[in-house]
C-alpha positions in Angstrom: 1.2 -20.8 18.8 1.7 -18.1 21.3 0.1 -14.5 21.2 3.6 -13.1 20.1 4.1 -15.1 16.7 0.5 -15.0 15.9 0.3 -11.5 16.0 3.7 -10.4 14.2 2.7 -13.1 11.5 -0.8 -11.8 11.1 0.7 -8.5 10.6 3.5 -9.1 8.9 2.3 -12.0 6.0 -1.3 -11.1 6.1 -2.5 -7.2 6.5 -1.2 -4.7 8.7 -3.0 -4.2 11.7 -4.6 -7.7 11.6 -2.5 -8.7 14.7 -3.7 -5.8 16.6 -7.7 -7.0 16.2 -7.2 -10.5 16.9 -4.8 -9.5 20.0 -8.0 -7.1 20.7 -6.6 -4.1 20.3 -8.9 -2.8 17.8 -8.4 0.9 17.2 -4.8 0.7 16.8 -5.7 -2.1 14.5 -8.4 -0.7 12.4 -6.4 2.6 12.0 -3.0 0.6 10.8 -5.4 -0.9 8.3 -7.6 2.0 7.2 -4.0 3.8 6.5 -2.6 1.5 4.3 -6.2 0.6 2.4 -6.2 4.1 1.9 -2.7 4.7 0.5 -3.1 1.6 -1.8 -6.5 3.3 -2.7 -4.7 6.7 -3.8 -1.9 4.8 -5.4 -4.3 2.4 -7.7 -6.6 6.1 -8.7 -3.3 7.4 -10.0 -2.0 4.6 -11.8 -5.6 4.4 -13.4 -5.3 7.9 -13.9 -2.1 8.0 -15.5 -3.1 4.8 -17.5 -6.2 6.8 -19.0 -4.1 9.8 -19.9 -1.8 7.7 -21.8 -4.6 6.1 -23.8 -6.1 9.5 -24.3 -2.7 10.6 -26.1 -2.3 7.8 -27.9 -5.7 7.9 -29.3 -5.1 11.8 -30.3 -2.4 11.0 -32.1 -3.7 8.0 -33.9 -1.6 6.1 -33.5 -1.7 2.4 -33.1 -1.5 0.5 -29.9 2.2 -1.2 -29.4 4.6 -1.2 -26.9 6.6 1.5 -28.8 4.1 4.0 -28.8 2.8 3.4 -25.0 6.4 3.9 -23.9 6.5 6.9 -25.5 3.4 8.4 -24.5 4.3 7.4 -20.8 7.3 9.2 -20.5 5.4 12.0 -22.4 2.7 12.2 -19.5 4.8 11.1 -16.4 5.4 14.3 -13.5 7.3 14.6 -10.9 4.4 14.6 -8.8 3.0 11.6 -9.5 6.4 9.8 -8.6 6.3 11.5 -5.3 2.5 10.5 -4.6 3.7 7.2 -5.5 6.6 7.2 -3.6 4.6 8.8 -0.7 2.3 5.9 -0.9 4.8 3.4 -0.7 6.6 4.5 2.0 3.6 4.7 4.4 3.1 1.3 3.8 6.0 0.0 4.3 6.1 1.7 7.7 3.2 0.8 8.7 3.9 -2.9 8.2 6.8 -2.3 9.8 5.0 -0.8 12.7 2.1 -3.4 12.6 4.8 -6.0 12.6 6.9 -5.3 15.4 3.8 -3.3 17.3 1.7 -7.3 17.4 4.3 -8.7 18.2 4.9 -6.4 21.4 1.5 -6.9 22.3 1.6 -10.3 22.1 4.6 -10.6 24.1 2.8 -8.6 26.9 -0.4 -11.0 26.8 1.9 -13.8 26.8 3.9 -12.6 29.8 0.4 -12.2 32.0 
């Protein structure tokens, strides 16, 4: 398998920035991965934390545990600024795949060439 596909597929299927550290290029690597470990890290603590505010009014309330009353609490305790960290989240993930994607397979495609 050439350097080209291997990187773009390392990138692409596995992790972003995987491409880039087997192709040897390791700070461009290591900082495509530390940027999308830490957006998934920020989006998981706010799901968590909207999850545990949710459970908190639920319990205030009494009430009993079905999917009725979750749905209701969750619209209750959802901001607009959680949607945009979300959102925020999301989208520098996807470019950086994008980037780690086509950025390995560049790379690769210059190794190949020499």
């Amino acid at each position: 398998m050439n350097n080209a596909l291997k990187g773009a597929l390392l990138s692409g299927v596995i992790f972003p920035g995987l491409g880039q550290v087997i192709l040897k290029h390791y700070k461009r690597g290591i900082v495509l991965m530390f940027t999308v470990f830490a957006s998934l890290m920020v989006i998981a603590l706010k799901a968590v934390q909207h999850t545990l505010a949710i459970l908190d009014k639920i319990e205030l309330e009494g009430g009993v545990i079905d999917i009725k009353t979750i749905t209701d609490a969750a619209a209750r305790t959802s901001s607009p600024s959680d949607s945009l960290i979300y959102n925020a989240g999301l989208l520098l993930i996807v470019i950086c795949w994008i980037f780690g994607t086509v950025d390995a397979y560049r790379i690769g495609k210059k190794k190949d060439q020499s």
